[in-house]
C-alpha positions as a Markdown table, in Angstrom:
| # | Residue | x | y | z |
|---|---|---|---|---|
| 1 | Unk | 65.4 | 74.9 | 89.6 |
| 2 | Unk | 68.1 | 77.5 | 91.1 |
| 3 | Unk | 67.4 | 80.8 | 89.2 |
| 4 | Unk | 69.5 | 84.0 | 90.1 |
| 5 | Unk | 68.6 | 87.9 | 88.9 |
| 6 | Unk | 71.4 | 90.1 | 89.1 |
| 7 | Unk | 72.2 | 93.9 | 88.4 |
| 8 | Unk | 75.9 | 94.2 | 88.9 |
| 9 | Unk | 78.9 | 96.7 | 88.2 |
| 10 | Unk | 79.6 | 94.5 | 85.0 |
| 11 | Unk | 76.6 | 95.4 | 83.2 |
| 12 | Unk | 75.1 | 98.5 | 85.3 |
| 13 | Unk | 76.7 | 102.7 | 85.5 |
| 14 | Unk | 76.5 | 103.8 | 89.1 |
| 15 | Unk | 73.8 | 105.9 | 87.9 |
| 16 | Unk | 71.7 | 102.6 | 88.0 |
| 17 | Unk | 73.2 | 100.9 | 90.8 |
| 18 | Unk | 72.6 | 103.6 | 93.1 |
| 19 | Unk | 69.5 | 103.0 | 93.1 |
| 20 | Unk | 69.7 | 99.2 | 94.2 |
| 21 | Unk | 70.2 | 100.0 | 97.8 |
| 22 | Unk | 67.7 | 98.0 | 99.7 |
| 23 | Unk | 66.2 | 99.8 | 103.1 |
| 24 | Unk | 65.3 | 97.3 | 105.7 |
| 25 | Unk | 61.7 | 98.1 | 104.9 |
| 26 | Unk | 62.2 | 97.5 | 101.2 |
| 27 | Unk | 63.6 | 94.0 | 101.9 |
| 28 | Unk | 61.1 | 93.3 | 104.0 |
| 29 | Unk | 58.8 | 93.9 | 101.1 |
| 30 | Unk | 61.0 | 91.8 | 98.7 |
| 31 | Unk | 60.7 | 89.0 | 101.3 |
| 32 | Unk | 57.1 | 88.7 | 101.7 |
| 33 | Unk | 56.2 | 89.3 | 98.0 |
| 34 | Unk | 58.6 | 85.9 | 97.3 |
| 35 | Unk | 57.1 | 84.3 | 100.3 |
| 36 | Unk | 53.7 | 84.9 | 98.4 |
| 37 | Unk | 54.9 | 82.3 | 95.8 |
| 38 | Unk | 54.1 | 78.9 | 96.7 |
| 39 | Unk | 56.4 | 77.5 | 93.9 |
| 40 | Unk | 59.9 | 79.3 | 95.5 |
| 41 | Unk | 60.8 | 77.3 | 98.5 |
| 42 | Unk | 63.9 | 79.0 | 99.2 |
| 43 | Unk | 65.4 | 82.9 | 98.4 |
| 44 | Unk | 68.5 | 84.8 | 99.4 |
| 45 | Unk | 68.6 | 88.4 | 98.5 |
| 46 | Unk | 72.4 | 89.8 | 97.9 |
| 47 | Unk | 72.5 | 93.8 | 98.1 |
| 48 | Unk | 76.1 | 95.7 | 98.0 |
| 49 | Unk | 77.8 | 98.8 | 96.2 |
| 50 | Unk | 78.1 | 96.7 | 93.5 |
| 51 | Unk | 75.7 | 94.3 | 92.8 |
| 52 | Unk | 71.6 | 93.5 | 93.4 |
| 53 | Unk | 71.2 | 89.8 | 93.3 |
| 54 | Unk | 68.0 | 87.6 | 94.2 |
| 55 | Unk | 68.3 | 83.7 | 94.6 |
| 56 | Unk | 65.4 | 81.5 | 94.2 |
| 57 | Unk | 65.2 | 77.8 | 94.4 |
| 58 | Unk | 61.0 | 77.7 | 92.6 |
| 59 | Unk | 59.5 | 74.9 | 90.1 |
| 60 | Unk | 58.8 | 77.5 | 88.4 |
| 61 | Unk | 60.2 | 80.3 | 86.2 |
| 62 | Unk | 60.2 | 83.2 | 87.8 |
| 63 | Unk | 61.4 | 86.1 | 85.4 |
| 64 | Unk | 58.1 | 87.6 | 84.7 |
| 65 | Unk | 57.7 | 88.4 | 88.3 |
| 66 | Unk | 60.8 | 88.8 | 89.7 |
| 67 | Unk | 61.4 | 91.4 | 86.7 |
| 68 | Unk | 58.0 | 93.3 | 87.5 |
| 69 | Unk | 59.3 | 93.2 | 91.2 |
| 70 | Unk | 62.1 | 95.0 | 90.5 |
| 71 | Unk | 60.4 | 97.7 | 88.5 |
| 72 | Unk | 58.4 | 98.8 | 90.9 |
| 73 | Unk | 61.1 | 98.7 | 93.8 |
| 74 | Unk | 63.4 | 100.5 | 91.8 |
| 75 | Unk | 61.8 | 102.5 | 89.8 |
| 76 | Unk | 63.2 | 101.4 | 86.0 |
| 77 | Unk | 61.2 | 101.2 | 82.8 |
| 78 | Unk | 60.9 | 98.5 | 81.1 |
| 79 | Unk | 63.4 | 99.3 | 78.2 |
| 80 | Unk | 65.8 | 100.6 | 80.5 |
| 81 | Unk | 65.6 | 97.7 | 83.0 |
| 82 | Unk | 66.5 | 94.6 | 80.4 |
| 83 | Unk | 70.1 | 95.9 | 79.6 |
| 84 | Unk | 71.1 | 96.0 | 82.9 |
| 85 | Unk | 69.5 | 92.5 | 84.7 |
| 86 | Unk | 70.9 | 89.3 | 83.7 |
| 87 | Unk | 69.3 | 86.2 | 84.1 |
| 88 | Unk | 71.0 | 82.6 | 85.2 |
| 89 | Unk | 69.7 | 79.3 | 85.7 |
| 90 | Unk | 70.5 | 76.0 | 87.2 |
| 91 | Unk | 74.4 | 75.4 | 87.0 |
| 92 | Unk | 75.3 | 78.9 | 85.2 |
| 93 | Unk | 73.5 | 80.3 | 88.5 |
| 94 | Unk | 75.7 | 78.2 | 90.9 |
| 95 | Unk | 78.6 | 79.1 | 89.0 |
| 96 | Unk | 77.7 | 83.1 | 88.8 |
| 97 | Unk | 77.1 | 82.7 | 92.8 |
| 98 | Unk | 81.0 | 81.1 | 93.5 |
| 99 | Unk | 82.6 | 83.2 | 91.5 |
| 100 | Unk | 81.0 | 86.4 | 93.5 |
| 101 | Unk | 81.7 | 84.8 | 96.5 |
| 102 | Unk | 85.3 | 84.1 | 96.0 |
| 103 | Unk | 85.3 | 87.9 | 94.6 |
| 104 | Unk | 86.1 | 87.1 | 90.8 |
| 105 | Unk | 83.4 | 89.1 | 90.1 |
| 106 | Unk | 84.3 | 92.0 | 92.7 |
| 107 | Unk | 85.6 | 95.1 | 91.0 |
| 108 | Unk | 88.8 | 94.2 | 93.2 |
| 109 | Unk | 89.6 | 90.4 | 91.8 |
| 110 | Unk | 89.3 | 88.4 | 95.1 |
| 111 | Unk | 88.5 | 91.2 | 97.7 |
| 112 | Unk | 87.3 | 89.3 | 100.7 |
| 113 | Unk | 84.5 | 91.9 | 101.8 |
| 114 | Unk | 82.3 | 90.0 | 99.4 |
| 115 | Unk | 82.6 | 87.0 | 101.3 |
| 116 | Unk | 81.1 | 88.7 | 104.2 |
| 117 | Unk | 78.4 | 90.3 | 102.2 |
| 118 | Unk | 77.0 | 86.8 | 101.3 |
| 119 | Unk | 77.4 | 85.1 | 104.6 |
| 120 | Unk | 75.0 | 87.8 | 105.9 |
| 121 | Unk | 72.5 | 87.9 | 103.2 |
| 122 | Unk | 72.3 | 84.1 | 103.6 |
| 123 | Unk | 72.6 | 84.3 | 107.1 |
| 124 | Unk | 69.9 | 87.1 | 107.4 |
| 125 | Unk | 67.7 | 84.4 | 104.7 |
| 126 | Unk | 67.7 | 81.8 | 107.4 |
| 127 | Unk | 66.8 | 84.3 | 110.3 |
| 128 | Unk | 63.8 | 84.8 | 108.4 |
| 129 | Unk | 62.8 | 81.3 | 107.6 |
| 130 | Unk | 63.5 | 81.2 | 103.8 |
| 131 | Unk | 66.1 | 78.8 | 103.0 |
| 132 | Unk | 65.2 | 75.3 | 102.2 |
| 133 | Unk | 67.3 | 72.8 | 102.2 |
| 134 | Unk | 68.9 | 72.9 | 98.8 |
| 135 | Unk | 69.6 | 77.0 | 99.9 |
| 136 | Unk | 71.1 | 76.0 | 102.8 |
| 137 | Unk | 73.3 | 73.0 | 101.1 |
| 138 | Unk | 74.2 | 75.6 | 98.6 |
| 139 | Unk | 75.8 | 78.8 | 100.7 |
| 140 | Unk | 77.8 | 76.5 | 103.2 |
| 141 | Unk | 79.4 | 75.0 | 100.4 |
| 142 | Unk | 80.2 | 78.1 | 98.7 |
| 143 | Unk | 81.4 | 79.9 | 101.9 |
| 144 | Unk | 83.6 | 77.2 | 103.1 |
| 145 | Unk | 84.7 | 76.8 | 99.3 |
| 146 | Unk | 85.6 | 80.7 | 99.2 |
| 147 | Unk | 87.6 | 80.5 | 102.4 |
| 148 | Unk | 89.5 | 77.1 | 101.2 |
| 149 | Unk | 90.4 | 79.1 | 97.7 |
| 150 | Unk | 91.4 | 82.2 | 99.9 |
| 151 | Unk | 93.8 | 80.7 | 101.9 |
| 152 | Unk | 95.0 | 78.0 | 99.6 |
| 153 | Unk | 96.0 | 80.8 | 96.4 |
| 154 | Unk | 97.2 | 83.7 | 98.9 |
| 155 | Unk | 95.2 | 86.1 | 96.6 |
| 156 | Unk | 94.5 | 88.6 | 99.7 |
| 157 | Unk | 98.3 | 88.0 | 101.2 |
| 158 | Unk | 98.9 | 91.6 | 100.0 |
| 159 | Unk | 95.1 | 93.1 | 100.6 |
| 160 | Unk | 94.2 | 96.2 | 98.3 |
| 161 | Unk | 90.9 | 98.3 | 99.4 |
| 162 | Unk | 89.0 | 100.9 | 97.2 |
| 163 | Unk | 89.9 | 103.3 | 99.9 |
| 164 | Unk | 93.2 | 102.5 | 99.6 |
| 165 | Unk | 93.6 | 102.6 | 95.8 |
| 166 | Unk | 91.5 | 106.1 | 95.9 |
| 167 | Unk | 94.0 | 107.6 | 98.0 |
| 168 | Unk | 97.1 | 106.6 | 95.8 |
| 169 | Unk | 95.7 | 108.0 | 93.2 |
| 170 | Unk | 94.8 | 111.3 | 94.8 |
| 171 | Unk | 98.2 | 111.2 | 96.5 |
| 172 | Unk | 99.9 | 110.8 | 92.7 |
| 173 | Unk | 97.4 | 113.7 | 91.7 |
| 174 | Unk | 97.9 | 116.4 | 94.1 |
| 175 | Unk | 101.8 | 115.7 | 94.5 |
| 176 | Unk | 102.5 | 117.4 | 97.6 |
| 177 | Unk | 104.5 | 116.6 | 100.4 |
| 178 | Unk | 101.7 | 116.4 | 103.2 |
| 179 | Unk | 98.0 | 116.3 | 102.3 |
| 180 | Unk | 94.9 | 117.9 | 104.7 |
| 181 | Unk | 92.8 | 114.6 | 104.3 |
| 182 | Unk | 89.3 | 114.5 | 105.3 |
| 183 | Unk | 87.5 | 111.2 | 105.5 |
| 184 | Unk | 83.5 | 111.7 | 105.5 |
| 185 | Unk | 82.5 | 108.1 | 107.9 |
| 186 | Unk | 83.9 | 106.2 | 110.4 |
| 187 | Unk | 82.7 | 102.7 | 109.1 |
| 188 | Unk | 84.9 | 99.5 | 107.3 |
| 189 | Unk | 86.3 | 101.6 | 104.1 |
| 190 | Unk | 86.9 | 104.8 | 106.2 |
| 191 | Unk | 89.0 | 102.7 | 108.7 |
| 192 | Unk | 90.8 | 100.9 | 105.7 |
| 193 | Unk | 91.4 | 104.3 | 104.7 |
| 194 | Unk | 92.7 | 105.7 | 107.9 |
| 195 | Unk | 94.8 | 102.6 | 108.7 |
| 196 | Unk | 96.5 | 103.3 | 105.1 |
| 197 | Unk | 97.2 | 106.8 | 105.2 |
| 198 | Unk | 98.7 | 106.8 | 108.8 |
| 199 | Unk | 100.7 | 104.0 | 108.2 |
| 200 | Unk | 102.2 | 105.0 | 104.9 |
| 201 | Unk | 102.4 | 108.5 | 105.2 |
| 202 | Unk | 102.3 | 112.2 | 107.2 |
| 203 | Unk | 99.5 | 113.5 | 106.0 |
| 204 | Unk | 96.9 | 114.9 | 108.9 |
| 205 | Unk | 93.6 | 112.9 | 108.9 |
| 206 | Unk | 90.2 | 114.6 | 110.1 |
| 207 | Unk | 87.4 | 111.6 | 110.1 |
| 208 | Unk | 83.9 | 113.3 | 110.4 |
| 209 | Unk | 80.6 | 111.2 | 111.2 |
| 210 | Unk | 77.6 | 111.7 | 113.2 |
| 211 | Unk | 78.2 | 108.5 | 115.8 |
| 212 | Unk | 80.7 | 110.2 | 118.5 |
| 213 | Unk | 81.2 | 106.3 | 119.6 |
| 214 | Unk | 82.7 | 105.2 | 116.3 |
| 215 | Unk | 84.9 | 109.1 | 116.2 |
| 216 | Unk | 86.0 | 107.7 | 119.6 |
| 217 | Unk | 86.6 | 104.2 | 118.6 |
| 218 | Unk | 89.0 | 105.5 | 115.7 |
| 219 | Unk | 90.5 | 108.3 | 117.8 |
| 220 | Unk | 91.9 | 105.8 | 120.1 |
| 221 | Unk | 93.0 | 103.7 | 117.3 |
| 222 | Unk | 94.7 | 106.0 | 115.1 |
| 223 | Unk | 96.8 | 109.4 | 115.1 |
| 224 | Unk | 93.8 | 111.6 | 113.8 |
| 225 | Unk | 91.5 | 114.5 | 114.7 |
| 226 | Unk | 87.6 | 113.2 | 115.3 |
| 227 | Unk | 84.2 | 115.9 | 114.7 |
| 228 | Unk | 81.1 | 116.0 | 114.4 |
| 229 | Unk | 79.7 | 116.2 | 110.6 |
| 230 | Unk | 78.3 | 119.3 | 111.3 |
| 231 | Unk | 81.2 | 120.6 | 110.9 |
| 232 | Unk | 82.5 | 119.9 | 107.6 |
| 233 | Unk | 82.4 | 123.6 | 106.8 |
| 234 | Unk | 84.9 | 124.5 | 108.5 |
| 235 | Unk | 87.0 | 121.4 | 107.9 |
| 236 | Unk | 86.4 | 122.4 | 104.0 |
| 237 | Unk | 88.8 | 125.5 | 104.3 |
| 238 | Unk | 92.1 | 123.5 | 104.3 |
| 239 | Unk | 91.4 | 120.0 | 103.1 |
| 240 | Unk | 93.4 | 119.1 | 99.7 |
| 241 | Unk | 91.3 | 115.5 | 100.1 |
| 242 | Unk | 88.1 | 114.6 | 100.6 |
| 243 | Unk | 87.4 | 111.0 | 100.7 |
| 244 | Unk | 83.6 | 110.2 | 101.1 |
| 245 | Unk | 82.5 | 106.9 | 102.2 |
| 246 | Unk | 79.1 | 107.9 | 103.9 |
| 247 | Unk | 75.9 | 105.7 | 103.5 |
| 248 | Unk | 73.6 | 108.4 | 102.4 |
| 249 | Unk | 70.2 | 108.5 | 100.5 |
| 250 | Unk | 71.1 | 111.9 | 98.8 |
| 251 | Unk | 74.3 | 113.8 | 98.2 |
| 252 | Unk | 75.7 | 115.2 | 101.6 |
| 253 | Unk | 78.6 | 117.5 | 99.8 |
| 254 | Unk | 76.7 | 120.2 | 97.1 |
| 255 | Unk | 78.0 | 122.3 | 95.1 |
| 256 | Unk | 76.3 | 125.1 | 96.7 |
| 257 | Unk | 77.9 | 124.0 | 100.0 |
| 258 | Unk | 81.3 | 123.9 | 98.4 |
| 259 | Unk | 81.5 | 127.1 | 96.0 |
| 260 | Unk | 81.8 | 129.9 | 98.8 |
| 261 | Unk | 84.8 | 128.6 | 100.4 |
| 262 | Unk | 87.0 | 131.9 | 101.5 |
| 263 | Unk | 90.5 | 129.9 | 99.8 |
| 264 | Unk | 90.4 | 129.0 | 96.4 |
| 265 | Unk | 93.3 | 126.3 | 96.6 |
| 266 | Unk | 92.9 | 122.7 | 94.6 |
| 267 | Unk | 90.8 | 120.4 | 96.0 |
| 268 | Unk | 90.5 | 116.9 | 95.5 |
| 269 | Unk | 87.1 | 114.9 | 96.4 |
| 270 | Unk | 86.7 | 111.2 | 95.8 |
| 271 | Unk | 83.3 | 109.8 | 96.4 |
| 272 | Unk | 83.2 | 105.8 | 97.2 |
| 273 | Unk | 79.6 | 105.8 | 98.6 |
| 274 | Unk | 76.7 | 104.2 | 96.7 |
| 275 | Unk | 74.4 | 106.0 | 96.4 |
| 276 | Unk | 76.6 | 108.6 | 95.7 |
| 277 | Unk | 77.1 | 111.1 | 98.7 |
| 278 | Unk | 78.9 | 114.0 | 96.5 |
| 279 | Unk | 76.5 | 116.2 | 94.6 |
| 280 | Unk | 77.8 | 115.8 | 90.4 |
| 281 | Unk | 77.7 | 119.1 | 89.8 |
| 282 | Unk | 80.6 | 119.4 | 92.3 |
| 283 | Unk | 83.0 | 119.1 | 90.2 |
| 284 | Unk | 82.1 | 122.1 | 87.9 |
| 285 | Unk | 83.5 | 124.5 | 90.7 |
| 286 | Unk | 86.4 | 125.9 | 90.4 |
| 287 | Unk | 89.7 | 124.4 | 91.9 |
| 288 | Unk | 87.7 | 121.4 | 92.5 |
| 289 | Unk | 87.9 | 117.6 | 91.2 |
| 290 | Unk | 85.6 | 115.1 | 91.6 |
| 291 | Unk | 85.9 | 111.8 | 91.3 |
| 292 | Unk | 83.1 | 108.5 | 91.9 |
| 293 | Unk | 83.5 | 104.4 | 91.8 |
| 294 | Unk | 83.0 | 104.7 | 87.9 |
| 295 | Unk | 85.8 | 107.3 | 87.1 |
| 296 | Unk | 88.2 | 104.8 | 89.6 |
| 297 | Unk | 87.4 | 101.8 | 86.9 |
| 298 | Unk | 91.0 | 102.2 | 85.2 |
| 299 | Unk | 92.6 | 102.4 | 88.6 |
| 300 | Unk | 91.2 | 99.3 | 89.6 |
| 301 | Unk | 91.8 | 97.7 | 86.7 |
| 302 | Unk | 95.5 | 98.4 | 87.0 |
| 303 | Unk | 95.6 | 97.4 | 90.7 |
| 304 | Unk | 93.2 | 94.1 | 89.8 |
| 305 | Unk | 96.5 | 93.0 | 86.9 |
| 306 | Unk | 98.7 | 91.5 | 89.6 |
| 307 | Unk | 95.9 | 89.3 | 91.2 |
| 308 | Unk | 95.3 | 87.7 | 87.8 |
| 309 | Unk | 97.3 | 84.4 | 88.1 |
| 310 | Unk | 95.4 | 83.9 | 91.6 |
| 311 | Unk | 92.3 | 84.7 | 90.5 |
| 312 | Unk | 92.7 | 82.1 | 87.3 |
| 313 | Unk | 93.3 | 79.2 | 89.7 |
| 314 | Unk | 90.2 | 79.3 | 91.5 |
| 315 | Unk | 88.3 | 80.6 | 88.4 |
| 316 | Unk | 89.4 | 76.8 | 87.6 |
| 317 | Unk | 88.6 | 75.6 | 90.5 |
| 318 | Unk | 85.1 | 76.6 | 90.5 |
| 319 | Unk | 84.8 | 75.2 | 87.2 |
| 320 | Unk | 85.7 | 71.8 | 88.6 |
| 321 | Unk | 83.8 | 72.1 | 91.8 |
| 322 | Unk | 80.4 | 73.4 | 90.1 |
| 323 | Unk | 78.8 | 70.3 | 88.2 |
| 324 | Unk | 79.4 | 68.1 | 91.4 |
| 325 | Unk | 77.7 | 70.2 | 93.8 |
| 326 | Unk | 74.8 | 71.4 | 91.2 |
| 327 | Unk | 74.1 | 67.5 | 90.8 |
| 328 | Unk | 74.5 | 66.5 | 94.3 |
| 329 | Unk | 72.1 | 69.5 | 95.5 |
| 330 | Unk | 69.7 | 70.4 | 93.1 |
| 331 | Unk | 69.3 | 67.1 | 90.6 |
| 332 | Unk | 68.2 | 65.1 | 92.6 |
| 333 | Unk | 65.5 | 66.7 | 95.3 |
| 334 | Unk | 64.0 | 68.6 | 92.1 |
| 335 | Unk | 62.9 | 65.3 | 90.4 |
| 336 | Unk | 59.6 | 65.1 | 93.1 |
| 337 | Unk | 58.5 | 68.5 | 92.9 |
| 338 | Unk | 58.7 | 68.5 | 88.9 |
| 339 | Unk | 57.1 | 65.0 | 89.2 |
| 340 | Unk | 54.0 | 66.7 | 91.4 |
| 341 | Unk | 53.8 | 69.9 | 88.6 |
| 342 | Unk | 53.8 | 67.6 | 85.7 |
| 343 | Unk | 50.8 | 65.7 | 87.5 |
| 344 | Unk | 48.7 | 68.8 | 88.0 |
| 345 | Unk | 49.3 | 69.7 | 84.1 |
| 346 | Unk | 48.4 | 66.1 | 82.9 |
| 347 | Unk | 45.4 | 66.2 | 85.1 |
| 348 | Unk | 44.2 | 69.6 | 83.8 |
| 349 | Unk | 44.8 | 68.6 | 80.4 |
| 350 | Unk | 42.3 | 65.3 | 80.8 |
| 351 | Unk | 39.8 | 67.6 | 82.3 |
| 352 | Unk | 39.6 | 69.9 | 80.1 |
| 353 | Unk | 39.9 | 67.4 | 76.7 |
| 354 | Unk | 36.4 | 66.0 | 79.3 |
| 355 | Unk | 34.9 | 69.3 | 79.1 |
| 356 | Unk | 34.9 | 69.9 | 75.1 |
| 357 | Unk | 34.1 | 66.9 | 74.3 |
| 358 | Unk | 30.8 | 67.1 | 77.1 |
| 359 | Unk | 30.3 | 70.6 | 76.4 |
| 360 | Unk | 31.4 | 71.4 | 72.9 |
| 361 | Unk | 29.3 | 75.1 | 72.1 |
| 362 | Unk | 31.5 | 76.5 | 74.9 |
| 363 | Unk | 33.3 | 80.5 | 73.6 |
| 364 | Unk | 36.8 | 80.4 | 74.3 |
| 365 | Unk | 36.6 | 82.9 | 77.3 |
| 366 | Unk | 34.0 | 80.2 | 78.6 |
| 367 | Unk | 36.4 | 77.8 | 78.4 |
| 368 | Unk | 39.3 | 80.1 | 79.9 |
| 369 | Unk | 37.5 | 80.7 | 83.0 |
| 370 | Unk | 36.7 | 76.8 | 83.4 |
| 371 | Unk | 40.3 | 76.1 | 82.9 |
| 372 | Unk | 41.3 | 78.7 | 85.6 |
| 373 | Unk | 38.8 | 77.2 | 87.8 |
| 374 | Unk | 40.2 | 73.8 | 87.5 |
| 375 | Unk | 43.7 | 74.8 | 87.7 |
| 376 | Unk | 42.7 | 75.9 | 91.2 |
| 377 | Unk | 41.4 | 73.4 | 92.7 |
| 378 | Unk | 44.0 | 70.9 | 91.1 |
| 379 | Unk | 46.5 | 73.5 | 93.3 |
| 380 | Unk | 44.4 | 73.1 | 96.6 |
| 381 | Unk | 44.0 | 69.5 | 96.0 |
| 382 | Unk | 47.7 | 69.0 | 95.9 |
| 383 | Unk | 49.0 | 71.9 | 98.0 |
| 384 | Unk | 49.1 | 69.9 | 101.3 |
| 385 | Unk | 51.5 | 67.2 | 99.0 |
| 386 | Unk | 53.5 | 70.4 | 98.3 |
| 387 | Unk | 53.5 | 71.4 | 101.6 |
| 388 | Unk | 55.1 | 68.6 | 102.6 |
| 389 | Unk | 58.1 | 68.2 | 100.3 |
| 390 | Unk | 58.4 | 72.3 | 101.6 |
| 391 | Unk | 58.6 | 71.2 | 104.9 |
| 392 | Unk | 60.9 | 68.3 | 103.9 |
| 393 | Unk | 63.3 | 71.0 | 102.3 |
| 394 | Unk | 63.2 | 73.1 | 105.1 |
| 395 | Unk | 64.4 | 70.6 | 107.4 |
């Protein structure tokens, strides 16, 4: 079976998703722990802003462990963790995945950064050996699918960015001739952001960041001043904007950073990083408003309106794309591997309706651990059958 967890903006607050960000160590852990299960032949692991998803193609279900997984990785109870996953199988899951990919389920209706996003967690899946075939089959026809429904509908012909949205909105906010904009990063939303504001307006840009390469990069690019983040001090006296797009494991902008500046004028600071980089007490101070992905929603939503007619022809596209390629890739390969389970269950059953009947004063736990016993060397017996099919899938 294809079955797909998710966490997503549609069913999670920031507060949650912010704490889906997967280091490279942490995926590393993800990958061996579903490498440890010899019933999931192939995994992809999705990780963005916005979402937290985990393919599997397994014979087996897997939401007792894939649940506990995510538990312990990102530190939810139990009660808190079941609102927010949602669980898909089969051709709901094939669905959920095309209409991510094609960015019906972005928070901007089909945004094409998404697209990217899934070619590199499948991408990164293969470079570490854990797409089978039906995996594989899957993702290239999705990708090429999302691209064909790109270009055919126009959808992105007029693009819209968060960056960009979050700075009309400022703009409309502050209502003054020229804005003192600071940009916090110098990576893909920070240069949507820069390539907007110069081009639309006179506003003076300052981009801060760590890497002087990418300050350099940008500088050459675009009309703007380049420092280091060190200095965001100073560059704190006489910003009306502060747009924050930095990729940080704790706020970088606190309260106590911001509440001794010498000039007490407005200041606006919209924070588009997850986790969030702006402390959330920020927006307490005095002269200051702060604003994150989940005070933008109503913005979005009113930029997402026009897209709608676009977005509903390839929603019905997927829907008639969907059963043929769940059929064509999954039907028909699963019917060996459920054929080789239900074998190693009838077996077991025999065996054990064998032992009651040869040993009939056994205790139930007696029984248990015989049953156990015997379910494990049913496994070894067929694992190198198993192995096989695997191997099959993988090629």
């Amino acid at each position: 079976m294809i079955q797909l967890f998710t966490i997503n903006h549609e069913r999670a607050p920031l507060l949650v998703r912010e704490q889906l960000a997967l280091t490279d160590k942490c995926l590393v852990e993800w990958q061996e722990a579903l490498d440890s299960q010899a019933s999931i032949s192939g995994s992809v692991l999705l990780s963005t802003c916005h979402r937290f998803e985990c393919y599997l193609h397994t014979t087996t279900n897997q939401t007792s462990f894939i649940k506990e997984k995510m538990r312990s990785c990102f530190n939810f109870n139990g009660d808190q963790f079941d609102r927010f996953v949602d669980v898909k199988t089969e051709q709901l899951a094939v669905q959920h995945l095309y209409e991510v990919t094609t960015g019906l389920q972005a928070a901007i209706k089909g945004e094409t950064q998404i697209l990217g996003q899934v070619k590199q967690a499948y991408f990164a899946a293969q470079a570490n050996g854990s797409t089978d075939k039906e995996i594989h089959r899957l993702f290239q026809s999705v990708l090429h699918f999302a691209k064909d429904m790109h270009k055919k509908t126009g959808i992105n012909n007029h693009p819209i960015s968060l960056s960009r949205m979050a700075y009309q909105f400022a703009a409309e906010k502050l209502s003054k001739e020229r804005l003192a904009v600071v940009i916090l990063g110098a990576g893909k939303m920070a240069k949507l952001a820069i390539e907007y504001i110069t081009g639309t307006s006179n506003d003076t840009v300052t981009v801060l960041n760590r890497s002087k390469e990418a300050l350099m990069t940008l500088n050459q690019q675009f009309d703007v001043t380049v420092a280091d983040l060190s200095t965001v001090s100073d560059q704190l006296e006489n910003a009306d904007l502060i747009i924050s797009t930095l990729n940080v494991d704790q706020p970088f902008l606190t309260a106590s950073m911001l509440q001794f500046r010498s000039r007490k004028k407005p200041l606006m600071i919209i924070d588009l990083s997850v986790p969030r980089s702006v402390e959330a007490s920020v927006g307490l101070l005095e002269e200051i408003s702060s604003y994150n992905l989940d005070d933008l929603a109503a913005v979005i939503d009113h930029h997402t309106y026009l897209r709608r007619d676009k977005a509903d022809l390839i929603q019905q596209a997927i829907e008639r794309a969907v059963p043929e390629v769940y059929r064509t890739v999954f039907q028909q390969s699963e019917e060996a591997l459920k054929t080789l389970f239900t074998t190693k269950s009838q077996h077991l059953d025999q065996l054990m309706t064998s032992v009651a009947n040869k040993l009939p004063g056994l205790t139930a736990r007696e029984q248990q651990v015989i049953e156990d016993h015997l379910s494990y060397a049913l496994h070894l017996n067929l694992k190198p059958t198993l192995d096989e099919l695997k191997k099959m899938n993988k090629q």
